[in-house]
C-alpha positions in Angstrom: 103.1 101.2 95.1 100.2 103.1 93.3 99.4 105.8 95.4 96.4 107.1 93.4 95.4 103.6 93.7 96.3 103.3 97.5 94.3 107.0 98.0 91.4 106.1 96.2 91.3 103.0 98.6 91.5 105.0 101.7 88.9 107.5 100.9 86.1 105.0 100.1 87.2 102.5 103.6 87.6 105.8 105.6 84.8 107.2 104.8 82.6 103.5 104.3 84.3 101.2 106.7 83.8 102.5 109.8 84.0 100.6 113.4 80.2 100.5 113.1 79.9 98.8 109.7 82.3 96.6 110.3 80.3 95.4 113.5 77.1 95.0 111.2 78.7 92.8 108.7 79.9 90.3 111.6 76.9 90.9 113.3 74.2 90.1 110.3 76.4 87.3 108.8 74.9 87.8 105.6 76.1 87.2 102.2 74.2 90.2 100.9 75.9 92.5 103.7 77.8 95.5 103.0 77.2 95.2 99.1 77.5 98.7 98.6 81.0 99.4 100.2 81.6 96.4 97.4 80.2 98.2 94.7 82.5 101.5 95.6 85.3 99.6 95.7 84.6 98.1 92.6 83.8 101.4 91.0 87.1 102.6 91.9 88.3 99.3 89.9 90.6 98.0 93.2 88.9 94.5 92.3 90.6 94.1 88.9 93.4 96.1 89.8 95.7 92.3 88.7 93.6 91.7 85.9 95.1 92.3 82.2 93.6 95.7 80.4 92.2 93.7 77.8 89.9 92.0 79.9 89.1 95.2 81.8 91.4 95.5 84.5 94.7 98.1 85.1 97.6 94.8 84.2 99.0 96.3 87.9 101.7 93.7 89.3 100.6 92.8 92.6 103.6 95.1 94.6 101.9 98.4 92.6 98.6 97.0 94.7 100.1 96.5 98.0 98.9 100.0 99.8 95.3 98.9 98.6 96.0 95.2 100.4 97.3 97.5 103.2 94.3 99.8 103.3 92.2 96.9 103.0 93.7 95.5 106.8 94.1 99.1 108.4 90.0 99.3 108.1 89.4 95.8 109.4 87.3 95.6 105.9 84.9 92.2 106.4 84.7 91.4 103.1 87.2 89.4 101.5 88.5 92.2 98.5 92.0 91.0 98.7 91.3 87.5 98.0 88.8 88.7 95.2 92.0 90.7 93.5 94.4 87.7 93.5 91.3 85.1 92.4 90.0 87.5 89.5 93.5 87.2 88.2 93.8 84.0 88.2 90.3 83.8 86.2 91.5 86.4 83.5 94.3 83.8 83.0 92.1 81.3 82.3 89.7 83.1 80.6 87.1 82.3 82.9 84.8 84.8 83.6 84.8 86.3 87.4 81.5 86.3 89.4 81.3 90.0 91.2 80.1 89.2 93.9 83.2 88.3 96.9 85.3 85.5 95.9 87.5 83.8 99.1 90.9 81.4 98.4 91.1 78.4 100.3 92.5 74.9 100.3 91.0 71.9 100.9 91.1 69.6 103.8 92.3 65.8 103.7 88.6 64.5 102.5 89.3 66.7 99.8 85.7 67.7 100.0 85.4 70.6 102.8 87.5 73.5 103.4 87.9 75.9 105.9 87.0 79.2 104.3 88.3 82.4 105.4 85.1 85.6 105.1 82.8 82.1 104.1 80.0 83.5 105.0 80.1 86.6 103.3 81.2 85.2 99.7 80.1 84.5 96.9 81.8 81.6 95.4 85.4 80.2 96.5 88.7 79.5 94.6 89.6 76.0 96.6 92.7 73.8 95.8 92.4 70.0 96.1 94.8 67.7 95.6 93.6 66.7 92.2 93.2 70.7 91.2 91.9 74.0 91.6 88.2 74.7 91.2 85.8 78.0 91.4 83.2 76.5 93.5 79.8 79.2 93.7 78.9 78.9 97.4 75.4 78.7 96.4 75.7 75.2 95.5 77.9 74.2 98.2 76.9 73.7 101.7 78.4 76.5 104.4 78.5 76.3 107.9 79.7 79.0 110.3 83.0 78.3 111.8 84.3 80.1 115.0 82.7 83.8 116.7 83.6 85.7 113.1 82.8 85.2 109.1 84.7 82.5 108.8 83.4 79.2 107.2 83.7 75.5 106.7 82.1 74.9 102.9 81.4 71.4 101.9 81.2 71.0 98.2 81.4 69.2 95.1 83.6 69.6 92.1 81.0 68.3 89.8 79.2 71.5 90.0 82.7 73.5 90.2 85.1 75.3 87.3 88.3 73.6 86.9 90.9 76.1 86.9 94.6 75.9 85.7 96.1 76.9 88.7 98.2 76.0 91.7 99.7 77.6 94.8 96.7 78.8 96.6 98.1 78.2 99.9 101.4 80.8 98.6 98.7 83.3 96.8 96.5 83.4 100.1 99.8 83.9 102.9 101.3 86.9 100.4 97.5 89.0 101.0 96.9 88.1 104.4 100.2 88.9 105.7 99.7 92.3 103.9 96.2 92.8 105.6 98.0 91.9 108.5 100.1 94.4 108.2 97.7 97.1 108.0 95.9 96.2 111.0 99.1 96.1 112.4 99.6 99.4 111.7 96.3 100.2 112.9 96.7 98.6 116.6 99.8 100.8 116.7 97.9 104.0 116.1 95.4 103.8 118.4 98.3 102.9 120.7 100.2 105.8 120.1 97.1 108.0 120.4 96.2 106.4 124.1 100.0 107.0 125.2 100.2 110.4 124.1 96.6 111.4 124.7 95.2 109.9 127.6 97.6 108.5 130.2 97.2 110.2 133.3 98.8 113.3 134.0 99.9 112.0 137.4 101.8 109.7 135.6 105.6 108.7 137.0 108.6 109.2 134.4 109.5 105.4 134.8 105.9 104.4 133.6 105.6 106.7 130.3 109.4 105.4 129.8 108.0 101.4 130.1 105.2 102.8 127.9 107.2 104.4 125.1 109.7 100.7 125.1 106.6 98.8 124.4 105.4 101.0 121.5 109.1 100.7 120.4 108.7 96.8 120.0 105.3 97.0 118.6 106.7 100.2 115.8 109.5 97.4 115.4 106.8 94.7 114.8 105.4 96.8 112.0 107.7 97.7 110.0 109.5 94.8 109.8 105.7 92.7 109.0 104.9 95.3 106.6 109.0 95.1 105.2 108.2 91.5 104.9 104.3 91.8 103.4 106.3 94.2 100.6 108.4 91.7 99.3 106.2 89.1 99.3 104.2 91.0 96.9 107.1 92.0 95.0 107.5 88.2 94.4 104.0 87.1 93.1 104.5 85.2 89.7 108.1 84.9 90.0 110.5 82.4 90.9 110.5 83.3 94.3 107.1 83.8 95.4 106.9 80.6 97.6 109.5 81.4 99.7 108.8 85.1 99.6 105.6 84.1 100.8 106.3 82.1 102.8 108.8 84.7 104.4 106.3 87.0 104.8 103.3 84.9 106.3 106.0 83.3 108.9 107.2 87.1 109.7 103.1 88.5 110.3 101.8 85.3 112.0 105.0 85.8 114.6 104.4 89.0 115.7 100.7 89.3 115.7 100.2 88.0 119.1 103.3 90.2 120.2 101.5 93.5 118.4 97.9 92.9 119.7 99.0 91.6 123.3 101.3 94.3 123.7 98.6 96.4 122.8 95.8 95.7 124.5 98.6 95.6 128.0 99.0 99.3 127.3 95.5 99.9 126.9 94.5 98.2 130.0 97.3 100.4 131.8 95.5 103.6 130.5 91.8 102.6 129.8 89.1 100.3 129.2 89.9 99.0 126.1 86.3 98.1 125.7 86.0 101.6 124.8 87.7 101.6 121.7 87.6 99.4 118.5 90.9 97.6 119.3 89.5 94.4 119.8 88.2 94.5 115.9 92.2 94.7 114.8 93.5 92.2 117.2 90.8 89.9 117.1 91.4 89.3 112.9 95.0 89.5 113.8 94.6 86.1 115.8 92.6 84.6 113.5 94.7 85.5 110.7 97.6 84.3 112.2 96.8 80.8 111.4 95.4 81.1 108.0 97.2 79.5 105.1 99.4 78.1 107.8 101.0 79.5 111.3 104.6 81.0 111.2 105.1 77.0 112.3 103.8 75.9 108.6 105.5 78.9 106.7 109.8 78.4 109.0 109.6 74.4 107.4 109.5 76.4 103.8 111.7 78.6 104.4 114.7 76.9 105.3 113.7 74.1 102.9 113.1 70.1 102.7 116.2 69.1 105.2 113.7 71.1 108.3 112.5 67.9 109.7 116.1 66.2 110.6 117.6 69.6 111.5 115.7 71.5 113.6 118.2 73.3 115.1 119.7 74.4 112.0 116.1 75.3 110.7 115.9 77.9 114.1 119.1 79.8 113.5 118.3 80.3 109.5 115.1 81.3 110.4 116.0 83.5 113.1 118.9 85.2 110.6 115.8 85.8 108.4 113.9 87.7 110.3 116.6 89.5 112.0 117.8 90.9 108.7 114.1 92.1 108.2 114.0 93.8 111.4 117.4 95.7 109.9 116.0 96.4 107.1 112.8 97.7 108.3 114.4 99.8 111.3 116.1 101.6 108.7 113.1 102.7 107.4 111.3 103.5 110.6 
């Protein structure tokens, strides 16, 4: 990974991206909201980080920007910057110039004329596969509705008044970024966890209860690294042979322990606090959401163990299970 890149990142979200801003953004629900953390971030140049030099960007390969995807999901950032990375290199490609504003993935639903649109409401246009092709569609001719409590959206719209674009595999290119957001507030949950063990359990407490304590950050620290193990080779996959099933790898390996990292979190919170007090809920909440975007870990276990999943589930469940336990390996190595 860059780290100048990944530093840069942190600096502007630490210092930009607070609890509080990110509470305004879903609060106002406003595609004009938080337009200058956007312009920082694309001072720094984080947006066309994937895009060729000659068109302006740094030509990084998507693993050298995975501590900026990170970053991007350890500040709950409500703005979809990841998305705009991946899409902005696909528009270089096609030497279609990128609007500046947000641009979201997503993929269209069986009319082929709506899709559900992750940070919808907060974008400017939206990179959306149908089953004829892939199209930039600006939001501002398309019709957006709010969809569920956060920025979400469902956008109806029609490709007359879209780009055609010479891509495919927006499904792949949306799972590789969010399981590395996912990651990152991942990472997050675990921090503020650690903090409230170590910093604020009673002093009373019994020997038996810090042990349970210190198990369950265990399993969450396990979690982690192993999503974040995962969300690092799915990146080192993008435009390569492998990226579909490195993708899909990934996506299946964050969508399967978010609930287990942000219950498990909000159970030791309860044990020491009100964890109304803190800004947990903005990690875990995304986390959930996430989790079924660009398909569940359901969607993403059928890819992995390929075609023959249908007749032979049981075979699919131990294959997928050896998966993921060689990622946990691998990732408690490095922990």
């Amino acid at each position: 990974m860059d780290d100048m890149l990944t530093t840069s990142a942190q600096t502007v979200l630490a210092d930009l991206c607070t609890p509080q801003f990110v509470r305004g953004v879903e609060l106002t629900q406003d595609r004009r909201a938080g337009r200058e953390l956007w312009r920082q971030l694309e001072a720094l140049g984080l947006l066309d980080a994937l895009v060729p030099q000659t068109q302006g960007g740094a030509d990084l390969p998507l693993a050298q920007a995975a501590g900026v995807l990170f970053a991007f999901g350890q500040h709950a950032l409500p703005l979809p910057a990841a998305h705009t990375m991946i899409a902005r290199h696909l528009l270089a490609s096609a030497n279609v110039p990128a609007p500046r504003g947000p641009i979201a993935l997503a993929i269209a639903d069986a009319t082929q004329r709506a899709a559900f649109v992750p940070y919808g409401q907060v974008a400017d246009a939206v990179v959306v596969e149908t089953s004829t092709g892939t199209w930039l569609v600006p939001l501002k001719s398309a019709c957006v509705e709010k969809h569920g409590d956060g920025l979400d959206a469902t956008v109806r719209f029609d490709t007359r008044t879209a780009q055609p674009l010479p891509a495919r595999g927006i499904a792949e290119l949306g799972a590789i970024v969010t399981a590395a957001t996912m990651a990152g507030a991942m990472q997050r949950v675990l921090d503020i966890s650690t903090a409230y063990v170590n910093g604020r359990a009673p002093a009373s407490r019994t020997c038996s209860t810090f042990l349970a304590l210190e198990r369950q950050l265990s399993v969450m620290a396990g979690h982690v690294a192993a999503t974040r193990a995962a969300a690092e080779q799915g990146c080192a996959a993008h435009r390569s042979g492998e990226q579909r099933l490195a993708s899909a790898i990934a996506k299946a390996r964050a969508s399967r322990a978010a609930p287990l990292v942000a219950n498990g979190a909000h159970g030791l919170m309860t044990t020491l606090c009100n964890a109304e007090k803190v800004d947990l809920q903005l990690f875990t909440r995304r986390l959930h959401a996430q989790r079924l975007q660009y398909g569940s870990e359901a969607f993403w276990d059928e890819v992995v163990v390929g075609s023959h999943a249908r007749d032979q589930r049981c075979v699919v469940d131990n294959d997928v299970v050896g998966i993921f336990d060689a990622l946990d390996e691998v990732a408690t190595l490095r922990h």
